[in-house]
Chimera marker file (.cmm) of the C-alpha trace (Angstrom):
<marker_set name="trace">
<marker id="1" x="288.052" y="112.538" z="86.384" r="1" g="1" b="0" radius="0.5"/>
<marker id="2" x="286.356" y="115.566" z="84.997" r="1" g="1" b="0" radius="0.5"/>
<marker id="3" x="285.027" y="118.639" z="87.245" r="1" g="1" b="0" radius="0.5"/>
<marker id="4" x="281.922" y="119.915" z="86.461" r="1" g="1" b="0" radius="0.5"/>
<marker id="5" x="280.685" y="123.766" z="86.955" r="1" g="1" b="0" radius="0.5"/>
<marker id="6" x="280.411" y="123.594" z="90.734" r="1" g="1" b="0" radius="0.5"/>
<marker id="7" x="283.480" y="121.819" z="91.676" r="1" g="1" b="0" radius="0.5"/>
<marker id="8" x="285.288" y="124.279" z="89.202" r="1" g="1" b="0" radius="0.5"/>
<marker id="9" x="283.587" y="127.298" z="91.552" r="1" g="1" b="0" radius="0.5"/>
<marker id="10" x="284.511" y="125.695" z="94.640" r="1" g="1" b="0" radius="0.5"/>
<marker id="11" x="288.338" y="125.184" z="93.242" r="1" g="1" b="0" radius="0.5"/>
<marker id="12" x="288.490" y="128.924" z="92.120" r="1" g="1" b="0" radius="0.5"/>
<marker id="13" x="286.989" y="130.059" z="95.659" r="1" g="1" b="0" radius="0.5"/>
<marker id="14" x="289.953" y="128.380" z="97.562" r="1" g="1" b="0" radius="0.5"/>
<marker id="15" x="292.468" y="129.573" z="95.202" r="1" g="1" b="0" radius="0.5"/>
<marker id="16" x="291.136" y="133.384" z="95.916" r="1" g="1" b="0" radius="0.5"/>
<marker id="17" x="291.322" y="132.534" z="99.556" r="1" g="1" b="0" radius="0.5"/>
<marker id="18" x="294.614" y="130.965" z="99.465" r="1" g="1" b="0" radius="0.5"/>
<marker id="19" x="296.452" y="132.840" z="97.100" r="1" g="1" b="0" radius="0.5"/>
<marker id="20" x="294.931" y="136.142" z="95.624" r="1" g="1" b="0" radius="0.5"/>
<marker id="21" x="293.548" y="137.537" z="98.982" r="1" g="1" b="0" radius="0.5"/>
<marker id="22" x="296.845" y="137.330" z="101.043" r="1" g="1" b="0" radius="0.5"/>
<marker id="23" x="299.025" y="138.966" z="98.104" r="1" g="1" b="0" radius="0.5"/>
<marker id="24" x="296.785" y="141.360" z="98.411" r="1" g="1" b="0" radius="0.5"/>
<marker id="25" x="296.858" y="141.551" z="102.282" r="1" g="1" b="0" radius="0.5"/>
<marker id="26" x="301.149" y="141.840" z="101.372" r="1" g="1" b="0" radius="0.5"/>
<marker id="27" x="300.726" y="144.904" z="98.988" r="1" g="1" b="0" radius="0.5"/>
<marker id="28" x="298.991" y="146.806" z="101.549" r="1" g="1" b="0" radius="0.5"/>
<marker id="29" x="301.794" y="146.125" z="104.085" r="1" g="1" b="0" radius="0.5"/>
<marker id="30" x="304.030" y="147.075" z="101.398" r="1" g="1" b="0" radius="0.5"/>
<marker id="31" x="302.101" y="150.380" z="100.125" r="1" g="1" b="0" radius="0.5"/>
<marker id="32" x="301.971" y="151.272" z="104.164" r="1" g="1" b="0" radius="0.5"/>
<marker id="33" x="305.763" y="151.151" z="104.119" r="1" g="1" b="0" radius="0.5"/>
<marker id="34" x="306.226" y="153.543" z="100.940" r="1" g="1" b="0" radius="0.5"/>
<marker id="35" x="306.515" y="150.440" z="98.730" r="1" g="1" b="0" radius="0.5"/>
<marker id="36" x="304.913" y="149.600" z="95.057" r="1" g="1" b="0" radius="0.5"/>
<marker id="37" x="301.580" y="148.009" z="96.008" r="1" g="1" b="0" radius="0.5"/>
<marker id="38" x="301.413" y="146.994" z="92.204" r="1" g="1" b="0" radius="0.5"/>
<marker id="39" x="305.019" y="145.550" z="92.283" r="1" g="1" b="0" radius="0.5"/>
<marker id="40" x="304.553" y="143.908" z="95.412" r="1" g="1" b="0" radius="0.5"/>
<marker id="41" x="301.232" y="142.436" z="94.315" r="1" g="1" b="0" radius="0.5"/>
<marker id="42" x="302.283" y="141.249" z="90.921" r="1" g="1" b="0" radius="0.5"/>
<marker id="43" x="305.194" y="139.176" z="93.111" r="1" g="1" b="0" radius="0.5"/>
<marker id="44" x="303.249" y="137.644" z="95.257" r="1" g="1" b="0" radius="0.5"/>
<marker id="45" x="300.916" y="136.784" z="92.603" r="1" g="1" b="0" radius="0.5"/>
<marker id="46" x="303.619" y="134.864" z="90.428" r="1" g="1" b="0" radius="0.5"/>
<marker id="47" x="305.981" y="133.161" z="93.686" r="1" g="1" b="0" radius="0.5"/>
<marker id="48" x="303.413" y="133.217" z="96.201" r="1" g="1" b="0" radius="0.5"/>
<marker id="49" x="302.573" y="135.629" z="99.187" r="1" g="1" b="0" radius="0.5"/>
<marker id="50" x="304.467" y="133.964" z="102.021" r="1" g="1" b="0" radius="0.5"/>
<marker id="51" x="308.214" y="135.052" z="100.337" r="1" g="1" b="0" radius="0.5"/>
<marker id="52" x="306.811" y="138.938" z="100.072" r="1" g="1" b="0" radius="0.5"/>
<marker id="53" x="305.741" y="138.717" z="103.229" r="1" g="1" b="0" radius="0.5"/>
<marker id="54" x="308.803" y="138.540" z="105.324" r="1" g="1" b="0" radius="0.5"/>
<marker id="55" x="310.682" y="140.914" z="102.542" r="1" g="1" b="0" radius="0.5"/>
<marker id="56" x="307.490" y="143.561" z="103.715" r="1" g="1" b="0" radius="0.5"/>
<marker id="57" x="308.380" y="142.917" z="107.753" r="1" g="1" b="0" radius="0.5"/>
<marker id="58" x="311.866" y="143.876" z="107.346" r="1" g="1" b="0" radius="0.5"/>
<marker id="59" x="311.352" y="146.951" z="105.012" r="1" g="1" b="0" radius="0.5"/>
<marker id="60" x="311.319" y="150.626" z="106.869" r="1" g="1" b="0" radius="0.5"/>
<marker id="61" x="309.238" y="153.308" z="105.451" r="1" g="1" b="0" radius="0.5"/>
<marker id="62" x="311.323" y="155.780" z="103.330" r="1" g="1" b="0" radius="0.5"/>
<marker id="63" x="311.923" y="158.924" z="105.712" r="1" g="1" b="0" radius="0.5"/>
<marker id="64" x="310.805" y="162.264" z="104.003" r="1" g="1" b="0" radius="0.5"/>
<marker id="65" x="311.875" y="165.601" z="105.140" r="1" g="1" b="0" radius="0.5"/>
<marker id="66" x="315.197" y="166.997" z="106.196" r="1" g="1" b="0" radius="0.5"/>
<marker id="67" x="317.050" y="165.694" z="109.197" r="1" g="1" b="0" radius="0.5"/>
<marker id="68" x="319.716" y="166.252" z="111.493" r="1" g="1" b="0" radius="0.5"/>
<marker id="69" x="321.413" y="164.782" z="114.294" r="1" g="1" b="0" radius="0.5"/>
<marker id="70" x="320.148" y="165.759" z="117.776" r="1" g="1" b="0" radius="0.5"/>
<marker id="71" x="322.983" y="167.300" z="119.855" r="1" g="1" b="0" radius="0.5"/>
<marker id="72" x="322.962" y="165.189" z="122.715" r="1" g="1" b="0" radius="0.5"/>
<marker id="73" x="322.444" y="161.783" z="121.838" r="1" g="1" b="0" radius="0.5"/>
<marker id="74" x="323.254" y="161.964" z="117.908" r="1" g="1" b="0" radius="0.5"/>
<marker id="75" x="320.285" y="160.203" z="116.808" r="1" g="1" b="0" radius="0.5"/>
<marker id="76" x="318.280" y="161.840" z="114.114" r="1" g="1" b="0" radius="0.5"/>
<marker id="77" x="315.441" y="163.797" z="113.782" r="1" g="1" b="0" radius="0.5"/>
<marker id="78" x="313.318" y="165.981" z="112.131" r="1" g="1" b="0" radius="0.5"/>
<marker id="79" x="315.144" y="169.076" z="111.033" r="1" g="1" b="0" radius="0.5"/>
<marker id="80" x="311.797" y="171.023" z="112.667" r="1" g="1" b="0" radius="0.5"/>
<marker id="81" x="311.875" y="169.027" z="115.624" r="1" g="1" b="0" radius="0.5"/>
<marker id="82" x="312.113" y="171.193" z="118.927" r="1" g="1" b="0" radius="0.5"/>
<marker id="83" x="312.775" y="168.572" z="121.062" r="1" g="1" b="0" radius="0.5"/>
<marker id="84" x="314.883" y="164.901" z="120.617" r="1" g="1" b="0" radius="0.5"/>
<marker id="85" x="312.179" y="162.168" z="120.125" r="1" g="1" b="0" radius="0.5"/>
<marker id="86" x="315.256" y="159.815" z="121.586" r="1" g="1" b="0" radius="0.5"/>
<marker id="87" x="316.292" y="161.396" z="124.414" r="1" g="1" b="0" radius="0.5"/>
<marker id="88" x="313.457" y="163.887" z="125.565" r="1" g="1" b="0" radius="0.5"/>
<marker id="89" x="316.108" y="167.066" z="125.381" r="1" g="1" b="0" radius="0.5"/>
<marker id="90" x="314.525" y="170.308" z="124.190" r="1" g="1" b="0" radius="0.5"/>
<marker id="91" x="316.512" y="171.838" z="121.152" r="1" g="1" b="0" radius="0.5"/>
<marker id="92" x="317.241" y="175.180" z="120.017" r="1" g="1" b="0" radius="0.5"/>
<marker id="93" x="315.281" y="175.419" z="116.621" r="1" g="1" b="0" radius="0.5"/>
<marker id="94" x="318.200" y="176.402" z="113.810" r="1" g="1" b="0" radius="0.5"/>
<marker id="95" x="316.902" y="176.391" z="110.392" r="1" g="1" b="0" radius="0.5"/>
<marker id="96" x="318.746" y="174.833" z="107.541" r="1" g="1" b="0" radius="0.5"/>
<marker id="97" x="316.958" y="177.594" z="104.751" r="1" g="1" b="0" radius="0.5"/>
<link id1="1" id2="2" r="1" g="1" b="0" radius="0.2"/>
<link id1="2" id2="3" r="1" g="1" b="0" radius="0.2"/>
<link id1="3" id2="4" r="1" g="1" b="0" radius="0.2"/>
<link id1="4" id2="5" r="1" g="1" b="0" radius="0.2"/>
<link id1="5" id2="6" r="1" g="1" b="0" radius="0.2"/>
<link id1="6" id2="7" r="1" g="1" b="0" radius="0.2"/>
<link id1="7" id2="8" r="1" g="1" b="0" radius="0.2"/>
<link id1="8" id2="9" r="1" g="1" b="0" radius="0.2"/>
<link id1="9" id2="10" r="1" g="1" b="0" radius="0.2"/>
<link id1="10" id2="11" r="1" g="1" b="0" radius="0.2"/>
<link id1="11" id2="12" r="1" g="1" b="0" radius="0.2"/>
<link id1="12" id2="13" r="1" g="1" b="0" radius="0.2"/>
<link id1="13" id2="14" r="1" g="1" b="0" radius="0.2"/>
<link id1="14" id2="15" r="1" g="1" b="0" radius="0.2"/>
<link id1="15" id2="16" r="1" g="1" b="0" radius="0.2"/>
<link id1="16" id2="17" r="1" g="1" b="0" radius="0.2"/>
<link id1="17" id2="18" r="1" g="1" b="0" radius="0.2"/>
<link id1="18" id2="19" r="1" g="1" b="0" radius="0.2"/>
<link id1="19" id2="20" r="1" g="1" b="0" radius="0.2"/>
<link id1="20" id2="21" r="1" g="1" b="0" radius="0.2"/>
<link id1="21" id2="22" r="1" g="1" b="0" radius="0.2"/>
<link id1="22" id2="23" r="1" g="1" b="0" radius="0.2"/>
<link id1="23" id2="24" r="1" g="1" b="0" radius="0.2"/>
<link id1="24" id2="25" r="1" g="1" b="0" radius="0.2"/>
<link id1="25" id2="26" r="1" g="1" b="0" radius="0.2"/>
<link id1="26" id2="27" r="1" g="1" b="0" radius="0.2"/>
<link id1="27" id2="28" r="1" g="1" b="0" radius="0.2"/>
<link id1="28" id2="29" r="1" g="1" b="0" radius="0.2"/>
<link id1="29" id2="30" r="1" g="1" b="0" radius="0.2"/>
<link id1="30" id2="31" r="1" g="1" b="0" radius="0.2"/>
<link id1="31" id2="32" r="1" g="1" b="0" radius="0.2"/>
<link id1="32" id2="33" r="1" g="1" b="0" radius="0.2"/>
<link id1="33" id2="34" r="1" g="1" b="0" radius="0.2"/>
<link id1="34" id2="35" r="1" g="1" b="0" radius="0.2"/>
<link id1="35" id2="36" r="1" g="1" b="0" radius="0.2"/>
<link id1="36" id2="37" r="1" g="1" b="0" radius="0.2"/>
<link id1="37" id2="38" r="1" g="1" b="0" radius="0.2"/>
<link id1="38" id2="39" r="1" g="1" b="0" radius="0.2"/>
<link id1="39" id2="40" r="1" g="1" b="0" radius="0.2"/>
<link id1="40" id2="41" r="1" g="1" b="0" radius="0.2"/>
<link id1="41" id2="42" r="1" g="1" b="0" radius="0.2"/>
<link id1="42" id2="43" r="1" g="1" b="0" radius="0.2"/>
<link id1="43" id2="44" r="1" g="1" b="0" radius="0.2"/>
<link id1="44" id2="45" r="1" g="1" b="0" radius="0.2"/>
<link id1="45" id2="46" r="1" g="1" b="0" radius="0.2"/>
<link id1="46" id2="47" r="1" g="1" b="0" radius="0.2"/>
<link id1="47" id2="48" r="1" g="1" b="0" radius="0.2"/>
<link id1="48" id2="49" r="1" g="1" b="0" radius="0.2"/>
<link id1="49" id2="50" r="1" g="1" b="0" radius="0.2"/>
<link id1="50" id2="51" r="1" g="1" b="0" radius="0.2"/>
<link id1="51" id2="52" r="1" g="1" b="0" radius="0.2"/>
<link id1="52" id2="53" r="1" g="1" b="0" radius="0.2"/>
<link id1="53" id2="54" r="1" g="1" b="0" radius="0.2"/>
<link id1="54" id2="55" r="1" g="1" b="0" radius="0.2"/>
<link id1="55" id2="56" r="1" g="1" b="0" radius="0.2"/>
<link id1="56" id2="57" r="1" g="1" b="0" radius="0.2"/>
<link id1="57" id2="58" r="1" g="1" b="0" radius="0.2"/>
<link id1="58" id2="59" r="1" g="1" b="0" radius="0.2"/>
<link id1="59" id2="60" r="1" g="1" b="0" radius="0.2"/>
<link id1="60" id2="61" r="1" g="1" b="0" radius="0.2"/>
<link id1="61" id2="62" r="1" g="1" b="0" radius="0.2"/>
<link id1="62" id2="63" r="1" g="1" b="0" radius="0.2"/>
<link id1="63" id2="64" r="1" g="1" b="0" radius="0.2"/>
<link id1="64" id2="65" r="1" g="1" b="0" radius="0.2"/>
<link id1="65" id2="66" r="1" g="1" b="0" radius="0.2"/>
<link id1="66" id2="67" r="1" g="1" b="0" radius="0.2"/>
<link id1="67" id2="68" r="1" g="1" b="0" radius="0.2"/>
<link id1="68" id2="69" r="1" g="1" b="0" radius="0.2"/>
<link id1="69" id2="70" r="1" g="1" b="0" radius="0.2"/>
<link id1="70" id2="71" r="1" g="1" b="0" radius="0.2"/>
<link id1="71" id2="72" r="1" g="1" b="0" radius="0.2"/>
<link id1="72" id2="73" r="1" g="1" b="0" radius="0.2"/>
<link id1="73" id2="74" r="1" g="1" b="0" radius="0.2"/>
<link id1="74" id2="75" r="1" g="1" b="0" radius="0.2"/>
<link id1="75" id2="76" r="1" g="1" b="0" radius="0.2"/>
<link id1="76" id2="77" r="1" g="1" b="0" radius="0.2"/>
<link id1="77" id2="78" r="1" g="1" b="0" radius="0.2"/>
<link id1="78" id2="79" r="1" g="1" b="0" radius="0.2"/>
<link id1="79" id2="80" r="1" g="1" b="0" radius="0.2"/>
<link id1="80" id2="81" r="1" g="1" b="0" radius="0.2"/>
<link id1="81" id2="82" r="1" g="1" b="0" radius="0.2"/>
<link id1="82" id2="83" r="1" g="1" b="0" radius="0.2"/>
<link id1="83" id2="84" r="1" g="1" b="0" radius="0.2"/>
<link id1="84" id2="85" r="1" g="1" b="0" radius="0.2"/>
<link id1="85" id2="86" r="1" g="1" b="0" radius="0.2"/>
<link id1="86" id2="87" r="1" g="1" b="0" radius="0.2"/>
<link id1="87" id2="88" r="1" g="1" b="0" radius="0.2"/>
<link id1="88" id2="89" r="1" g="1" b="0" radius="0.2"/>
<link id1="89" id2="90" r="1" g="1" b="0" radius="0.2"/>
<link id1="90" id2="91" r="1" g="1" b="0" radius="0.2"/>
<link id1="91" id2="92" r="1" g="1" b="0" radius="0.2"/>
<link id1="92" id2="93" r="1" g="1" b="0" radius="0.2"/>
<link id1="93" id2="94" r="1" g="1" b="0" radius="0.2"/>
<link id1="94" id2="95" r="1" g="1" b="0" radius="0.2"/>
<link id1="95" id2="96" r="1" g="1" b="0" radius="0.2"/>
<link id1="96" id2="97" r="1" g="1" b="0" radius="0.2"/>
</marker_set>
């Protein structure tokens, strides 16, 4: 059984809906959390989108800045944070510099 120039268009439409356009979908998610869009891409181009996927939902964007601990509950923050995101207190502003 031979396909001719149609059915080969119709079989490369459904493999850009199935495959390419959701690894796509999963590099954004990745590139949103501070991740390689091209590394995440080229993954779930070569063992499918659904694995990168779930590695993308657990991932936490990388935090940038200087932090410290707040002073009441210990959590951290932003080193020019004037008040604990956490706990609502209002800080004194020390700088590190």
């Amino acid at each position: 059984m031979e396909l001719d120039a149609s059915e080969w268009a119709g079989v490369a439409i459904v493999f850009i809906l199935i495959w390419v356009i959701p690894a796509y979908f999963v590099a954004r998610i990745a590139q949103e959390r501070q991740k390689s869009f091209t590394g995440f891409l080229v993954l779930s181009l070569l063992i499918g989108w659904l694995i990168p996927l779930f590695v993308t939902q657990f991932l936490r964007p990388e935090s940038s800045g200087l932090t410290r601990k707040c002073v009441y509950c210990s959590e951290l923050i932003r080193d020019e944070a004037t008040e604990c995101v956490h706990c609502g207190k209002e800080l004194d502003f020390v700088s590190l510099t």
